[in-house]
N, C-alpha and C positions, 0 to 999 in steps of 0.2 A: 746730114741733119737727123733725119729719123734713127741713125744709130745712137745716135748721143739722147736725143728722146725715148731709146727703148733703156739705152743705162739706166736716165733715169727714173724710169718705173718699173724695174726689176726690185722685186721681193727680196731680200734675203733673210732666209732664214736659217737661225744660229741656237746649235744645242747649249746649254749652260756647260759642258764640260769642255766647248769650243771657248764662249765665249771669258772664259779665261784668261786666255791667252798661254802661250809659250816663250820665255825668256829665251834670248839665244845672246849672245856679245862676239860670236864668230860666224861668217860663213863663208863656205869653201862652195866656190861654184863652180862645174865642169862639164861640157859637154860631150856630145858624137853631131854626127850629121843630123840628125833631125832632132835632139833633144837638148833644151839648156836643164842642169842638174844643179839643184841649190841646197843645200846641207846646212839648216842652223844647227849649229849647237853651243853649249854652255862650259866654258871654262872657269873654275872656280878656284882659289888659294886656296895651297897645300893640296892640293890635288893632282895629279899627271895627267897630262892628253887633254882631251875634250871631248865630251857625249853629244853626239847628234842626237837633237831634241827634233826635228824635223826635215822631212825629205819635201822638196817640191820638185814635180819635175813637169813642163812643160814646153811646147813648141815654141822653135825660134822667132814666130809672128809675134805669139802671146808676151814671149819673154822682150821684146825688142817693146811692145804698148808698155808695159808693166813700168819698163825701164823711163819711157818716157813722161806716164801718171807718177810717177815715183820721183823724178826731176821736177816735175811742176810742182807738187803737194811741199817738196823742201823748199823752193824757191816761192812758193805764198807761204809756207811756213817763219822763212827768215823774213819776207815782208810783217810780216804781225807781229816776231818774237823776236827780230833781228839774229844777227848771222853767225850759224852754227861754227866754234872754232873747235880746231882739231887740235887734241891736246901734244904736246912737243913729245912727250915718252906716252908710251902704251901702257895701261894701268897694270900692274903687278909685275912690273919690268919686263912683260914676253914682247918678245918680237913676231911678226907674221912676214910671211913670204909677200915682196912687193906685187904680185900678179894678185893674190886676195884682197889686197888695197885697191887695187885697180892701177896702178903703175906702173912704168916700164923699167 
């Protein structure tokens, strides 16, 4: 209880060149023993490849919460706005390797 009481009265504070934001429509996640490794980046038509727009790298504790606040926020998300569908083809006809989808 006190943890979730200290969430919620933590400050944060955000520079304007943060609070932006960063576009990404890919990420490629990969680990070692003590670190999970997250790579957005942004693939664009007529373009080749795709630029990592951002590195996050964190502990497998951090990254295992993260995964779980991130399951909840889309599951009240689809309760309000109903249920995110995954489109049949990948937009500009690229394929991704099913391990970056999350499947086997």
């Amino acid at each position: 209880m006190a943890n979730k009481e200290q969430q919620q009265n933590l400050k944060l504070n955000i520079t304007p060149d943060v609070a932006q934001g960063t576009y990404s429509n890919l990420v490629v996640i990969s680990h070692n023993p003590t670190e999970i490794i997250l790579d957005f980046a942004q693939m664009l038509p007529g373009t080749e490849g795709a630029t990592i727009r951002q590195r996050i790298i964190m502990n497998p504790i951090h990254a295992k919460r993260t995964l779980a606040a991130l399951n909840d926020n889309i599951r009240r998300y689809e309760q309000q706005f109903g249920t995110i569908e995954e489109p049949k083809a990948l937009p500009m006809g690229d394929t991704v390797p099913y391990d970056i989808l999350g499947k086997a």
